[in-house]
C-alpha atoms as one frame of an Amber mdcrd trajectory, in Angstrom:
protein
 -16.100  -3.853  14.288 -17.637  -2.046  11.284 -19.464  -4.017   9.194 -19.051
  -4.037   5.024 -21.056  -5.315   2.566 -19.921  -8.820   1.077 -20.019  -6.686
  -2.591 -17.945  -3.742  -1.627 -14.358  -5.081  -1.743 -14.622  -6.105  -5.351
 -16.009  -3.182  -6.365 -13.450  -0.852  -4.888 -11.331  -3.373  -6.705 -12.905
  -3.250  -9.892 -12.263   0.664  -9.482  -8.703   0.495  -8.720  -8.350  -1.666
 -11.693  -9.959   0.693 -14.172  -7.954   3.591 -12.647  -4.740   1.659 -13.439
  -5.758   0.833 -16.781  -6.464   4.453 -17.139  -3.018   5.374 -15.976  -1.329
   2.768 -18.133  -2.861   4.693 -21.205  -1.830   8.030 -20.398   1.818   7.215
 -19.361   4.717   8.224 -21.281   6.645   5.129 -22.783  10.238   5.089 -21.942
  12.717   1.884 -21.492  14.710   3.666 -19.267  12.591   4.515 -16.676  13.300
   3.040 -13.318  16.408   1.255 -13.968  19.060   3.536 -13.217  19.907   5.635
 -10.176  17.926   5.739  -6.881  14.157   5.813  -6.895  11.939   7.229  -4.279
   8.578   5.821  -4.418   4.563   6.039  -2.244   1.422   4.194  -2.411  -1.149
   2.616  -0.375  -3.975   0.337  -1.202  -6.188  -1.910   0.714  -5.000  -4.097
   3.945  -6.365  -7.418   5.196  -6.020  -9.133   8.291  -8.650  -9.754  10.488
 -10.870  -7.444   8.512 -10.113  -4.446   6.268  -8.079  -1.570   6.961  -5.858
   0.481   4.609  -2.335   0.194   3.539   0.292   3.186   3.134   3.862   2.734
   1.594   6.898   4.572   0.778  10.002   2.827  -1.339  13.424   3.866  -2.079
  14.819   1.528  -5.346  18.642   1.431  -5.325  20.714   1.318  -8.579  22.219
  -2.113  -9.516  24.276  -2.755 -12.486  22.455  -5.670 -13.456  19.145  -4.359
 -15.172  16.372  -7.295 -13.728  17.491  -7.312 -10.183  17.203  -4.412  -8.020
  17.036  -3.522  -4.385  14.228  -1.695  -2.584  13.686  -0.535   1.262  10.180
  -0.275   2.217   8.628   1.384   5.366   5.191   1.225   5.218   2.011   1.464
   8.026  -1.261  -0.539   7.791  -4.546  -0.045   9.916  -7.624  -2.401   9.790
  -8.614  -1.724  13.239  -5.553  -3.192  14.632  -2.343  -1.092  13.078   1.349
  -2.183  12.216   4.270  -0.800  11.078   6.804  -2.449   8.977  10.573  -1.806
   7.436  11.756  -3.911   4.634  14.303  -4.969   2.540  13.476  -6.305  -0.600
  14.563  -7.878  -3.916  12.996  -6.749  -7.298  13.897  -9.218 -10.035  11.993
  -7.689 -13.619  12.735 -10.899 -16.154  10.445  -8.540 -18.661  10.814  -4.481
 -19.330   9.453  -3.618 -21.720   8.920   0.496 -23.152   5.255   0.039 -21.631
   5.265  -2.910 -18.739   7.619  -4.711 -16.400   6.208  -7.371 -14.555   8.402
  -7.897 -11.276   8.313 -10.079  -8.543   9.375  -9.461  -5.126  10.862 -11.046
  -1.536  11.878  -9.149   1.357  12.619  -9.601   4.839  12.387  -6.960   7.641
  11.470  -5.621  11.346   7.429  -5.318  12.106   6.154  -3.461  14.920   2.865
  -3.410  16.842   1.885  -0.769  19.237   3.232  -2.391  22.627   5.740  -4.702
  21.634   8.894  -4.777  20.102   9.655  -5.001  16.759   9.690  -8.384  15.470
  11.229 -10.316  12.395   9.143 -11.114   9.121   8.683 -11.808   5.707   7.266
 -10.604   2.399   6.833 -11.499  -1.359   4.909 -10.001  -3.861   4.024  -9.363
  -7.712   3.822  -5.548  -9.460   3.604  -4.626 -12.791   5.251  -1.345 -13.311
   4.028   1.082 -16.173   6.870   3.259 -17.212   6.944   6.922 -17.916   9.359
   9.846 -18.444   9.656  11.194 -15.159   7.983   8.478 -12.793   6.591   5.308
 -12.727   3.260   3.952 -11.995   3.190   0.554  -9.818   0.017  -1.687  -9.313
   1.383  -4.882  -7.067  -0.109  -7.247  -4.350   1.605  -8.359  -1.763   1.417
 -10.754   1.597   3.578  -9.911   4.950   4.289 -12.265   7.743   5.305 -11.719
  10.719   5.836 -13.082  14.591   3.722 -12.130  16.994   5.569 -13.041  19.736
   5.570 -16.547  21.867   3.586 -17.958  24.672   0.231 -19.275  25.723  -1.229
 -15.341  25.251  -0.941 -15.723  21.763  -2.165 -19.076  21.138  -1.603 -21.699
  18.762  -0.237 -19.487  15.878   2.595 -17.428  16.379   2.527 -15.646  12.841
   0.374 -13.119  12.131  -0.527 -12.120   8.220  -1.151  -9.420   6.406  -2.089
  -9.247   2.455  -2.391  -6.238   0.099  -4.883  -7.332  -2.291  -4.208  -4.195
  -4.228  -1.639  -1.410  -4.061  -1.167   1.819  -6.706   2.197   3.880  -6.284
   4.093   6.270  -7.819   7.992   5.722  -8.077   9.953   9.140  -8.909
């Protein structure tokens, strides 16, 4: 197990938060942005379970003709010394978009698989604030997965496993 220092994980935070301040400046306001047509989206961030890892992410956002709810697909692969990957289906509901932020909120269910075993049912819910621009769209969200690990006396007295997403940054196209 590699050992971190209690002060690094809110300074990498700290970073990623300045860098997404940074990007909220510099993007291009438009209302329309993300809301109709397909979207294809990737990101990562930070991953922790037992201990920290890293988090990577690709979305596809399907059109809807109602403008605050939306459907998104995620497939996505995490690593923090132990690795899973994971395909969701989520809802987006955005009660605010505005030309410069949309807050949205998020709750999925999908398949998550560990090297070894089959894939197994979960869940997932999450907050993002999306900063809209011309051509893409910048997400910052955090999010928490659960999911079975299977059933017996080999896994003890939990049979959920967890995995949270302090902080992701993406890119939605």
């Amino acid at each position: 197990m590699i050992h971190r220092p209690g002060w690094l994980l809110p300074l990498i935070n700290s970073a990623l938060s300045v860098a997404a301040a940074s990007l909220f400046l510099a993007a291009p306001a438009s209302a329309q942005a993300g809301s109709d047509g397909f979207s294809f989206g990737i990101g990562g961030g930070f991953a922790r379970a037992n201990s920290l890892g890293y988090y990577v992410l690709s979305t596809l956002e399907f059109p809807s003709p109602v403008r605050f709810v939306r459907s998104r697909a995620d497939l996505f692969f995490a690593d923090w010394g132990q690795n899973v990957t994971g395909l969701t289906a989520n809802v987006l509901i955005t009660p605010l978009s505005g030309k410069r932020l949309a807050p949205y909120a998020l709750a999925g269910a999908g398949a998550y698989s560990m090297p070894g075993s089959n894939p197994k049912a979960g869940w997932t819910l999450g907050v993002g604030l999306r900063l809209p621009g011309e051509l893409r769209s910048v997400t910052v969200e955090s999010r928490a997965h659960g999911y079975l690990r299977g059933h017996g006396p080999e896994f003890g007295s939990s049979r959920w496993r967890y995995l949270y997403v302090p902080i992701g940054l993406g890119v939605q196209f």
